[in-house]
C-alpha positions in Angstrom: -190.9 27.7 -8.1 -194.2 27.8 -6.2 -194.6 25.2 -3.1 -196.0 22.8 -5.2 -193.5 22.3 -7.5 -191.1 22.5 -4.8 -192.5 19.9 -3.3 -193.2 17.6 -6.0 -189.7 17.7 -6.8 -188.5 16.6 -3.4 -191.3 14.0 -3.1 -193.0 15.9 -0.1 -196.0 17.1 1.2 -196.5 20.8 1.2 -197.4 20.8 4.7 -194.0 19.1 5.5 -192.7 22.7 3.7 -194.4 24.9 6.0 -193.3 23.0 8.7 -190.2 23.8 7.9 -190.3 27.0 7.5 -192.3 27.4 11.1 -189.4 25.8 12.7 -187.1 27.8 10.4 -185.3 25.1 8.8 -186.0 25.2 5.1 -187.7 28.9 4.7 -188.7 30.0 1.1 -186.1 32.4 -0.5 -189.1 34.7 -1.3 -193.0 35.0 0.0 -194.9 36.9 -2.0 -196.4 40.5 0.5 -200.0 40.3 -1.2 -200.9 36.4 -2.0 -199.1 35.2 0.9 -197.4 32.6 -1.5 -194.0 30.7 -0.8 -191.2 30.4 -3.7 -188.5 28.3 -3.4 -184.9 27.8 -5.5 -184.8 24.3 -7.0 -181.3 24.2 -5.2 -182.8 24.2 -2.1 -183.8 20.7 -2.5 -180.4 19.4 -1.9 -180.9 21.0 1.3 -184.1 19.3 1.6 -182.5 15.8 1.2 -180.4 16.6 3.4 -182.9 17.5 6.3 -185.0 14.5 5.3 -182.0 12.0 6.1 -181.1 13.8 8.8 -183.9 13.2 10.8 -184.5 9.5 9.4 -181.2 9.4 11.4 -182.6 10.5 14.6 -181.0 13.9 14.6 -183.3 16.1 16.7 -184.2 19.8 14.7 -181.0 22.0 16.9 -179.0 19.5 15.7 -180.2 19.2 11.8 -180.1 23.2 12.0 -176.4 23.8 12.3 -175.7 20.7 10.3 -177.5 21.6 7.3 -175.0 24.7 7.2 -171.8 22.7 7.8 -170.4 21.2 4.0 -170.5 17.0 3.7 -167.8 16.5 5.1 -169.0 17.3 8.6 -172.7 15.7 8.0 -170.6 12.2 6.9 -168.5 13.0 10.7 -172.1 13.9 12.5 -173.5 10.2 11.4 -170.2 8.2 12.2 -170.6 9.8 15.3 -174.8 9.1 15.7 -173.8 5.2 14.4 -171.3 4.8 17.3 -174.0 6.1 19.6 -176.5 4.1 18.5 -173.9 0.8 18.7 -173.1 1.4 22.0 -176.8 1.4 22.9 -177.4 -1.9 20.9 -174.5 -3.2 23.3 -176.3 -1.8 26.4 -179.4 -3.0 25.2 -178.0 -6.7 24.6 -176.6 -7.1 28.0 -180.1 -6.2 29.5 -181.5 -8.7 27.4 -178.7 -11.5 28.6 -179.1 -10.3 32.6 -182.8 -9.9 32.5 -183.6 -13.6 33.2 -180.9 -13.2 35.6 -182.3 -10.5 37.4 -185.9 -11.7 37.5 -184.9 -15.3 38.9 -182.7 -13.5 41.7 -186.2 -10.8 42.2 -187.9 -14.0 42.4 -185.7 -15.5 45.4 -185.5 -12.7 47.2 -189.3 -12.8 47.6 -189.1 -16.3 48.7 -186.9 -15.5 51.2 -188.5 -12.2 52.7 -191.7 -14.5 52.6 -190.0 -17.4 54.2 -189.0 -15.1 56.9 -192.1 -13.1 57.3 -194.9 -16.7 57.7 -192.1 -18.2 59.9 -192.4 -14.9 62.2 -196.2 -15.5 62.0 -196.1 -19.3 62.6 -194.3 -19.0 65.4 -196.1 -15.7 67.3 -198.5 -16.3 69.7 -201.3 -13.3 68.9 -203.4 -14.4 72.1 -202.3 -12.1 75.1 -201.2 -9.1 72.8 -204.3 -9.1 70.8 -206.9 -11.0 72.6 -207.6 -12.7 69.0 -209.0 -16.5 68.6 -206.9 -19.0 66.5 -209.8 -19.4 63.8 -209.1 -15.4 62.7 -205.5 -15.9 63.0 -205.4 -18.4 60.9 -207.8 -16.1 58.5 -204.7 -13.3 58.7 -202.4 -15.5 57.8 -204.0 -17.0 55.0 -204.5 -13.6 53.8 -200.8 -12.5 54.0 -200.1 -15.5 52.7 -202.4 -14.6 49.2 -201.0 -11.5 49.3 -197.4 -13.1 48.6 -198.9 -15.5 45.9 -200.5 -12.6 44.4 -196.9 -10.7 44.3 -195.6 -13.6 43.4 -197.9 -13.6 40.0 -197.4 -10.1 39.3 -193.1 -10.2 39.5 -193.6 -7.0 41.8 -191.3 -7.0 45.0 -191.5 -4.7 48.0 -188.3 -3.8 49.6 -189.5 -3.1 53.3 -190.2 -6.5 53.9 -193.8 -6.8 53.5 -194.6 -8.1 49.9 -197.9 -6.9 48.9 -199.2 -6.4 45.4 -200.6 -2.8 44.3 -204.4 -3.8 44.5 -204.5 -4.9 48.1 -205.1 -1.9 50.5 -202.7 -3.2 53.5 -199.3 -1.6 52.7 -196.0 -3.2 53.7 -195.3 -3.3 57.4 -191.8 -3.1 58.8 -190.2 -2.8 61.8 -188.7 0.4 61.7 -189.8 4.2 61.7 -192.0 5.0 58.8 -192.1 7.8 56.4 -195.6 9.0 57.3 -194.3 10.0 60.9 -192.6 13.2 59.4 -195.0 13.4 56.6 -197.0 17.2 56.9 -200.1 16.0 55.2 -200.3 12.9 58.1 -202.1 14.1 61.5 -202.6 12.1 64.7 -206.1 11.2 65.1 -205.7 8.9 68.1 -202.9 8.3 70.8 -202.5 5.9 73.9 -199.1 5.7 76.0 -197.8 3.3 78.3 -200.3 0.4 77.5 -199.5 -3.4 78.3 -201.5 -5.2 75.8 -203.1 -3.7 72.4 -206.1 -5.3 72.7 -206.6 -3.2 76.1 -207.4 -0.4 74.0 -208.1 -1.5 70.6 -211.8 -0.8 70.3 -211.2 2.9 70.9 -209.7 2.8 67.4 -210.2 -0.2 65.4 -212.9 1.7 63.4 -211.5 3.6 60.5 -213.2 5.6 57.9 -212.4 5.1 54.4 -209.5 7.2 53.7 -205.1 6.7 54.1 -203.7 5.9 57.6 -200.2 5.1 59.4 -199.7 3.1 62.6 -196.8 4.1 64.8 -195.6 2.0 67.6 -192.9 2.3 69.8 -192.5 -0.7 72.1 -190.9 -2.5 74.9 -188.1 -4.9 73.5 -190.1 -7.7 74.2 -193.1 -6.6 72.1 -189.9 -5.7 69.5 -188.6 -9.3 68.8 -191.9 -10.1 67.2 -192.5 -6.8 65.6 -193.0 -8.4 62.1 -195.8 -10.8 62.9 -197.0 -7.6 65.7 -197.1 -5.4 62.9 -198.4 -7.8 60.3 -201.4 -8.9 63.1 -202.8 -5.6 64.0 -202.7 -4.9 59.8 -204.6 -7.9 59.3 -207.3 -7.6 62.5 -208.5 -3.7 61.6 -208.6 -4.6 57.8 -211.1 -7.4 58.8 -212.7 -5.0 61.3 -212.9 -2.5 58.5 -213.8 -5.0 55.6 -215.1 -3.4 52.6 -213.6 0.0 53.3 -211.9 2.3 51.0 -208.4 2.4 52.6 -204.7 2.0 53.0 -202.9 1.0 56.1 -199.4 1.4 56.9 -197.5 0.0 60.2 -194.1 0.9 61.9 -192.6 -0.7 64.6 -189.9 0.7 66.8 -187.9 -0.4 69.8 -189.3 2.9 73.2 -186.7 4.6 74.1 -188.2 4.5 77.7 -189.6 1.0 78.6 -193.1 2.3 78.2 -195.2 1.1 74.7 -196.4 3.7 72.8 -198.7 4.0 70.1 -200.1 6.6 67.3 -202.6 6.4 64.7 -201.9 9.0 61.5 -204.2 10.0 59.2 -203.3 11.8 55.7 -205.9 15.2 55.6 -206.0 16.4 52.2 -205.9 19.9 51.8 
């Protein structure tokens, strides 16, 4: 029987046929040289049912292909085996669903707690002699890390290194430890100073950024070290407000100098 008839007995849509038979799954026992026409044995609709229910199961086309050459028997085994797949994901997917409150009151904690820890670093550091900043724009950082966490808060998103910023903001987490961009190959130092006392000694020679992705190194005396959360978290906030309305993304490590000296090293990523 032509295509048409084919697929008017198996309730189809020709095009479903020539799928088929692209993907060779259900090919026409004959195709006619000259028109070009497909014919196809009305016992080949058995195996047509059988492809259709198949993938209704979910069975992906490898799989259909050597099934639809294996006798019932072994289809009936292939679907008690896809139903005890698809069980045991309904059980995965009902213990998410029973932990997921869980999980997002316990995200939720820990955010209170890494902010707790970060404001009561800031409350307590003195940004004066390091910074040579005024209480009135301290105050200004503080309320802006402090949106920043409210923000986070709103949008259930949690960063790790201890810095909990939300994805729009363009001040990246800082953290008192070595950061990623150090030994990143696209990151180049633009601007180095060594064995300063204060960072407000040299500050002006780099406190204007272009727009553009940069990483803040520091190495420092163990002094400096103690308060390297609200450090790293200050000198974030002062060359975002120096930089105000800039296109760019700051990120700040802090680690303890090897030597007793402070160091310091501003990266910047060059594309290309």
């Amino acid at each position: 029987m032509t295509i048409k008839e084919f697929a008017k007995l198996c309730d189809c849509n020709p095009q479903t046929l020539r799928y088929y038979d692209s993907i060779d799954l259900l090919k026409p026992v004959n195709v006619d040289s000259w028109t070009g026409y497909r014919y196809y044995d009305e016992e080949q609709a058995v195996t047509f049912v059988k492809i259709k229910n198949l993938q209704k199961a979910g069975f992906s086309i490898d799989e259909i292909k050597e099934l639809v050459q294996k006798d019932d028997l072994a289809v009936a085994m292939a679907f008690e085996k896809k139903i005890d797949e698809a069980e045991t994901r309904l059980r995965e997917i009902r213990t998410i669903q029973r932990s997921y409150l869980t999980e997002i009151m316990n995200i939720k904690e820990k955010i209170s707690e890494v902010k707790n820890r970060i404001m009561g670093s800031i409350e307590a550091y003195d940004p004066t002699e390091e910074f040579g900043i005024e209480q009135k724009q301290y105050d200004d950082i503080r309320s802006n890390i402090e949106q920043c966490f409210a923000e986070v808060e709103q949008s259930d998103s949690f960063n790790k290194f201890g810095g909990m910023l939300p994805a729009s903001t363009d001040m990246s987490a800082a953290r008192p430890e070595t950061p990623g961009f150090v030994k990143d190959p696209t990151y180049k130092v633009i601007y180095e100073k060594h064995g300063w006392t204060n960072v407000k000694d040299f500050l002006p020679e780099f406190e204007n950024l272009e727009s553009g992705e940069y990483g803040l190194d520091f190495c420092v005396t163990e002094d400096k070290y103690k308060d390297s959360i609200a450090f790293s978290n200050t000198i974030l906030g002062v060359l975002l407000e120096k930089n105000e309305g800039k296109k760019k993304t700051l990120s700040c490590g802090v680690d303890k100098s090897a030597d007793g000296q402070n160091h310091f090293r501003l990266f910047k990523k060059v594309i290309g």
